[in-house]
N, C-alpha and C positions, 0 to 999 in steps of 0.2 A: 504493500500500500504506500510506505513512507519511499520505494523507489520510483510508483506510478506516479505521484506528485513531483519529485524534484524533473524526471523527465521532462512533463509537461511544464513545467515551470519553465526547464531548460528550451525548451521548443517555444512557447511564447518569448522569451527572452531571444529567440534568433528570429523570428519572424518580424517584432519590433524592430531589431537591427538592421532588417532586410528593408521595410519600409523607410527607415532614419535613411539611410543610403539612397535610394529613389529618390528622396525628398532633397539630398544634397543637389542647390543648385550650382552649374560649373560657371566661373567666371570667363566673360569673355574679357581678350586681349586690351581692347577700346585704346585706350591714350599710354598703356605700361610702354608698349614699343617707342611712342613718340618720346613720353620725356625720359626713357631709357637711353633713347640717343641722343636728346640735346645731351643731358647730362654728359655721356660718354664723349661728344664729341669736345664739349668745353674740358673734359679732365684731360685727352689726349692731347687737346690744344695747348693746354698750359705745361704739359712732360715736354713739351718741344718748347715751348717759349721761356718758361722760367728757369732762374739763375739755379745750380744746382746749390745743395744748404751744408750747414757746417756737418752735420752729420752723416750725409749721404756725404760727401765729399771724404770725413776722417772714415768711414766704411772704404772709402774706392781703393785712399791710400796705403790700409793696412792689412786687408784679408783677403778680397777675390783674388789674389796674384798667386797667396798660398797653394798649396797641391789639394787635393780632392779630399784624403784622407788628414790631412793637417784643421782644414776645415767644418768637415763633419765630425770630426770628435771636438772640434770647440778646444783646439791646442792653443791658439789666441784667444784666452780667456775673457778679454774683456767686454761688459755688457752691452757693449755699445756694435759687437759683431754678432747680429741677426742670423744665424748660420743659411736656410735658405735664401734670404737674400745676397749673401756674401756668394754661395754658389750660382744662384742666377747670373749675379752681375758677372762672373767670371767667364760663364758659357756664354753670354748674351753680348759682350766684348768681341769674344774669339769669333762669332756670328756676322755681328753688326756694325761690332765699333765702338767706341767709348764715346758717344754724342748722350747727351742730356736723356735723346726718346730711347736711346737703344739700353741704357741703362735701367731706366724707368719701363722699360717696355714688360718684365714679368709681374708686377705689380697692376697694370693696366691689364693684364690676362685677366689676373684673380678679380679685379673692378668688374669687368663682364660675368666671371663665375658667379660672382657675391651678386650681382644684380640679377641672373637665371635664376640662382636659388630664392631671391627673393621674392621674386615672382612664383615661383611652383610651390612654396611654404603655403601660398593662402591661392592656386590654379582653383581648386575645386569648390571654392567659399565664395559669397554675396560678391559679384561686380564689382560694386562699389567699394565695398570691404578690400578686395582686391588692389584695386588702384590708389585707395588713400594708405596701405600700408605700404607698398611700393615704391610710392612718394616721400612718406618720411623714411622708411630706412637707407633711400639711396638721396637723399640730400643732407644728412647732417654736416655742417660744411668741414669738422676738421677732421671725420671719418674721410670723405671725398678725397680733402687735400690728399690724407698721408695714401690713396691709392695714386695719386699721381708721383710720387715721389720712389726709393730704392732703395727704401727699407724693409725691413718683417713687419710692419704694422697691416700692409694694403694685403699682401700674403698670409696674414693667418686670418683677417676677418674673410676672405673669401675662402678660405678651405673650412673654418669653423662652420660655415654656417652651411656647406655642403655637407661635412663630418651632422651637423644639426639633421639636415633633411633626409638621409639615408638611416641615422639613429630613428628617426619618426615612422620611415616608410617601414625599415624594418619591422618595429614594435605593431607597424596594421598589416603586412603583407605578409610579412615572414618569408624574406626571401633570402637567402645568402649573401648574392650579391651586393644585396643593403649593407647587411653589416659588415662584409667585407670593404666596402668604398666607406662608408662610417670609418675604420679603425685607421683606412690607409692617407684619409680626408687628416683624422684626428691626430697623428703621425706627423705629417704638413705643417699643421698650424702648431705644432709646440715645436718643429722646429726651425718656423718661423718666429713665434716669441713663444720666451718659457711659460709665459702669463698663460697661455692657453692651456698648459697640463692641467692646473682647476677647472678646465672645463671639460675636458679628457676623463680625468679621475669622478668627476660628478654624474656625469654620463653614465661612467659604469655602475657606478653606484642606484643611480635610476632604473636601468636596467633592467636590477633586480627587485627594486620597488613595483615598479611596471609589472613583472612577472608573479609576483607575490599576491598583487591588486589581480590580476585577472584569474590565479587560481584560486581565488577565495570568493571573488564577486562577478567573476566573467564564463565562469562552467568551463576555465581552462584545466587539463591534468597538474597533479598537484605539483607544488613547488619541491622542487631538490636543489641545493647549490650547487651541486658536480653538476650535475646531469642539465639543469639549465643554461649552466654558464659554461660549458664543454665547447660550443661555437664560438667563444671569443678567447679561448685560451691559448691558441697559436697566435692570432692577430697580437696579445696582449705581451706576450713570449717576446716574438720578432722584434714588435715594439721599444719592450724592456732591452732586447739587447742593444739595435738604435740609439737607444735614448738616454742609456746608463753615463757614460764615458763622458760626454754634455752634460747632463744635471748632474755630474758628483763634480766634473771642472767648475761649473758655473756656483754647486752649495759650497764649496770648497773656498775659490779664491773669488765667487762674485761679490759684488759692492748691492745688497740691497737697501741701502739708506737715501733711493731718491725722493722716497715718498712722504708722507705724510706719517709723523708722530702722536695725533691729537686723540682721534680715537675715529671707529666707521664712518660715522655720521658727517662728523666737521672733516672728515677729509674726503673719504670716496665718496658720499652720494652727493656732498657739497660738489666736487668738479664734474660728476656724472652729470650733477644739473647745468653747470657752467658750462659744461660741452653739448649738451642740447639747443643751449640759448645763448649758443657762443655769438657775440657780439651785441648782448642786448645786457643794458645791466640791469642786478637783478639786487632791490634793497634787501635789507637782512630780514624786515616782516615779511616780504616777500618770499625769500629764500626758505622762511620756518613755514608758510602756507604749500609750497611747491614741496618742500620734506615732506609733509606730512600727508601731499595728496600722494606720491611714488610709493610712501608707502601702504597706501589704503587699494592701491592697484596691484600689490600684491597680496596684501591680507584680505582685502574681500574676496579674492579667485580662489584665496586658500580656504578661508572657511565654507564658500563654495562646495570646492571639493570634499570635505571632508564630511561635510553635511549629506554629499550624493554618495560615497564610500560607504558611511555608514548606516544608510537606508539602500544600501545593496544596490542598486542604481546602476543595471549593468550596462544599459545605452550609453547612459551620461559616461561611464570610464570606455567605453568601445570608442564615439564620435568628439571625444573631448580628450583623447590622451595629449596632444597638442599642449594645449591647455595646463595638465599637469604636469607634462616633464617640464614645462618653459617654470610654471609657480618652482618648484621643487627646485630647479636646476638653480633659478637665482638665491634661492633660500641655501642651499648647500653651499654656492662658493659663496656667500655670506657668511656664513658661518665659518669656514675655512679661510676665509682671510683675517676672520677675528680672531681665530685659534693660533694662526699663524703668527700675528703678530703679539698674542697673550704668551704662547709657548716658544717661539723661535726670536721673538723680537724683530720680525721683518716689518718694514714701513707699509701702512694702507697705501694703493696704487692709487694717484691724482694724475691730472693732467691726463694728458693723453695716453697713459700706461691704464688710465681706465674707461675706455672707450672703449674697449672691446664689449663692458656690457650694457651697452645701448643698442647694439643688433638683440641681442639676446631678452633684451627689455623692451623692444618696440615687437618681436613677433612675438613675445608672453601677450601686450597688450592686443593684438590683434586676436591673439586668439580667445582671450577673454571680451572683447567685440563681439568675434563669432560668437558664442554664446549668450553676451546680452539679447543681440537681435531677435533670438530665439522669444524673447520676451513680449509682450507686446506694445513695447515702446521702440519698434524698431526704426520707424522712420527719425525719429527724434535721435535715436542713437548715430546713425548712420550720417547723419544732417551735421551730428557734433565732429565725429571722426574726421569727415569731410573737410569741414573748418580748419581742424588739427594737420591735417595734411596739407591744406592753399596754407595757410600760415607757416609752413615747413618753407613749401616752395618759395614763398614770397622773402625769406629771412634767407633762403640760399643764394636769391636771386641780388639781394644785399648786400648779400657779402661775399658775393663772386671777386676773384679777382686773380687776373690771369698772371700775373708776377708773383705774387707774394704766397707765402703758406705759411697756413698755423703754427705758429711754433719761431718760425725762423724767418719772421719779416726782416730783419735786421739783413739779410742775405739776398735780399729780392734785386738790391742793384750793384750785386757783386762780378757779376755776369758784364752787364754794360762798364764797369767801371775797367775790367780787363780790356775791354773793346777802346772802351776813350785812352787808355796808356797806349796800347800799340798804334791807333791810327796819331796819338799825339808824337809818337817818337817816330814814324813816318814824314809828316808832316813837317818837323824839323830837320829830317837828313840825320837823325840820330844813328851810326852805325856803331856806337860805343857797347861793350860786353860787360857781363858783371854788371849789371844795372841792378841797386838795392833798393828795394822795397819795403819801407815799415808801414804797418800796422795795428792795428787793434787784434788780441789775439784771436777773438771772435771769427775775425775774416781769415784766419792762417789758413786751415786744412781746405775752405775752395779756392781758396787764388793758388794753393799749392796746386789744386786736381787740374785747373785754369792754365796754369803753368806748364804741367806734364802732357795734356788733352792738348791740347795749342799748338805744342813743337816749342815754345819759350826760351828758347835755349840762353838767351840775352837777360833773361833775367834769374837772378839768383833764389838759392830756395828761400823761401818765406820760414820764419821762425818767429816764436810768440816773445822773443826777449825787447824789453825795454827800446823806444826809440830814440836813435842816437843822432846828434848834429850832421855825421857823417854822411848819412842815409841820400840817394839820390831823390827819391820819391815816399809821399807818407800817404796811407787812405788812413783816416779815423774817423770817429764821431765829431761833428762839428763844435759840441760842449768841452770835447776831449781834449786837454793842454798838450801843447804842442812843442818840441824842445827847441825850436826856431823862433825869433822874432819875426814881426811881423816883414820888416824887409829885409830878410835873407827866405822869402820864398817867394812862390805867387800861385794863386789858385788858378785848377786847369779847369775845376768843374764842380760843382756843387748837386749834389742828389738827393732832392727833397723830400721824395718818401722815404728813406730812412735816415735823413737827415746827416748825412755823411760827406765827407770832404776829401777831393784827391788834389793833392797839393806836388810844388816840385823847387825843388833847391836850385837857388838860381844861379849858385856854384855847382849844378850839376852840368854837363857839357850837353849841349844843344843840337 
């Protein structure tokens, strides 16, 4: 009797699912394509127009030159070498050439992956739903910049979020190949930045959550830890061995003190929001209302869930797992950054070291979208998201700008300022060698890459020591004291948007 009932239970409970499925409407394409190419076309436009920056430049001169195996084990320990991008740049050189786009050129790959996947995360959900989540994850502007740049930053937000969609597909499909592109996706992005192994490790950890949930409330066979997690134990092997020799160089001799000491709150979800609203300032009452709505966008999905968990609610966990691994996923590497930095004393990630979870934070929020709409205030919902997405666009639209990138506007007329020295020492019949160059150290490692890239052979290497009376030529900040009076020099050029100055000894030969 008590088996006749759970059957039929179990059969209403697939028949419901069968219907929820029919009832999923598929988004069509509409405007994803269009402003997937303006976007892609202004991020390629600017890999080819702007100046390269002090970091992508101290990356060119210290690591892609390495051997294959010097670099993937992270034998140049320092944090600042991205190991994927260090190998890109190296193969994409030997290719292309060392210009600004051919450097930048694997970063701009993952900018297309990261925008397919963002698209196919919500393919089969509301239209609408569709395109305004599309819109905001592919306009945050200082996500955008660092895709156009040659670093691991544009590299691991596009394999994460593939490493994301094939973790999803697998958990409804149950295909192999899912989780096999999941582990080799997941692989990618940590060793494009280490930051992504918390999203790696939390993964696996859902996993088994996910597996747990459907054999208790989904009328899947019971849970075993072997025998579940049997399909990811090679991938996670392989992985391990990849990944050891990297993360024990990097726990070992890495510097994690860029971040933030204060605690979660005043450091990471404070720039989480400052990188959302990058460019708009944001007062401190302000800053405590917007805290406090972030996090009610994940505590009401949570209590959600748990509410539908434990009134057995087995549609709601089949057509909303989206939904839960996105709540959980943020809640675990929360917690593990807090642990991390209680037990290891490692700094909260700011700035742009925490960008990474605003993809993962804007498709949480879409997929708890999906699910409002279900409600029946969906027009009203849909009308808000909408708004949320034009004011995405309209703030990227702001603060486009095809020279400069977040982080390293100081660098944006580094580029031309090499251009006005050589056409200046043309222009005078300059054929003198050994021509010295001071600076501000900021500018050292691109006028060095500017230098090497060029053929420069006329000018000497750039080094970060004090500037001397001797010096042929100086670029500094224009605030910046200068070791020269006013007439023993003369200004060649003045560059207002960073406020900078290339100046020339009028003792230097003409």
């Amino acid at each position: 009797m008590i088996s006749a009932t759970v059957n039929s239970s179990c059969k209403d409970n697939q028949q419901e699912i069968l219907l929820m499925k029919l009832k999923l409407p598929k988004a069509k394409p509409g405007l994803i394509p269009f402003v997937g190419i303006l976007i892609a076309l202004y991020i390629f436009s600017k890999a080819g127009i702007s100046s390269f920056t002090h970091d992508e430049s101290y990356s060119y001169l210290h690591y892609p030159h390495d051997s294959f195996i010097k670099i993937i084990s992270f034998s140049n320990w320092f944090m600042n070498n991205h190991i994927l991008n260090s190998l890109f740049m190296k193969y994409s050189e030997q290719l292309w050439g060392n210009s600004e786009f051919a450097l930048r050129l694997p970063n701009l790959f993952l900018m297309v992956v990261y925008m397919f996947y963002s698209y196919r995360l919500f393919q089969n959900k509301n239209s609408i739903l569709s395109v305004a989540i599309f819109c905001i994850l592919c306009t945050n502007v200082l996500m955008m910049d660092l895709f156009g740049l040659a670093r691991g930053y544009g590299l691991s937000f596009g394999f994460m979020l593939m490493s994301l969609y094939h973790f999803l597909a697998y958990l409804k499909k149950n295909k192999k190949v899912d989780l096999a592109v999941f582990h080799f996706a997941a692989l990618l992005a940590v060793l494009s930045h280490f930051t992504l192994l918390l999203a790696y490790i939390s993964l696996l950890l859902l996993f088994n959550v996910v597996k747990i949930l459907e054999s208790r409330f989904g009328g899947a066979e019971k849970f075993h830890l072997f025998k579940t997690n049997k399909p990811n134990i090679i991938p996670i092997l392989l992985n391990t061995i990849i990944l050891y020799e990297p993360l024990r160089r990097a726990i070992s001799y890495g510097d994690f003190s860029v971040g933030g000491k204060s605690g979660f709150y005043s450091d990471t979800v404070t720039h989480f929001i400052y990188n959302i609203f990058d460019g708009i300032e944001i007062s401190s009452p302000i800053l405590f209302v917007l805290q406090v709505l972030f996090t009610f966008i994940i505590v009401i999905p949570l209590f959600i869930i748990v509410k539908n968990i434990s009134e057995r609610k087995t549609v709601f966990i089949y057509n909303h797992k989206g939904l839960i691994v996105t709540n959980f996923l943020l809640l675990i590497i929360s917690i593990i950054l807090i642990l991390q930095h209680l037990i290891l004393r490692t700094d909260y990630p700011i700035d742009r070291f925490s960008i990474f979870l605003f993809p993962i934070f804007s498709i949480h929020f879409g997929f708890f979208i999906n699910y409002l709409i279900e409600t029946s205030y969906k027009k009203t919902i849909l009308v808000i998201t909408s708004f949320i997405a034009l004011a995405a666009i309209i703030n990227f639209g702001k603060r486009a700008d095809l020279h400069a990138s977040a982080g390293w506007t100081y660098d944006s007329e580094t580029k031309n300022m090499i251009q006005t020295l050589i056409s200046t020492r043309k222009m005078n019949n300059d054929n003198s060698k050994n021509i010295r160059l001071s600076v501000n150290w900021l500018f050292e490692p691109t006028i060095n890459f500017y230098r090497i890239t060029k053929g420069l052979d006329w000018l000497l290497p750039i080094d970060r020591n004090s500037a001397g009376k001797t010096d042929d030529y100086y670029y500094i900040f224009e605030n910046e004291p200068c070791p020269l009076s006013a007439s023993e020099y003369e200004i060649i050029k003045k560059f207002e948007n960073t406020k900078t100055i290339l100046i020339k000894h009028k003792t230097a030969s003409d």
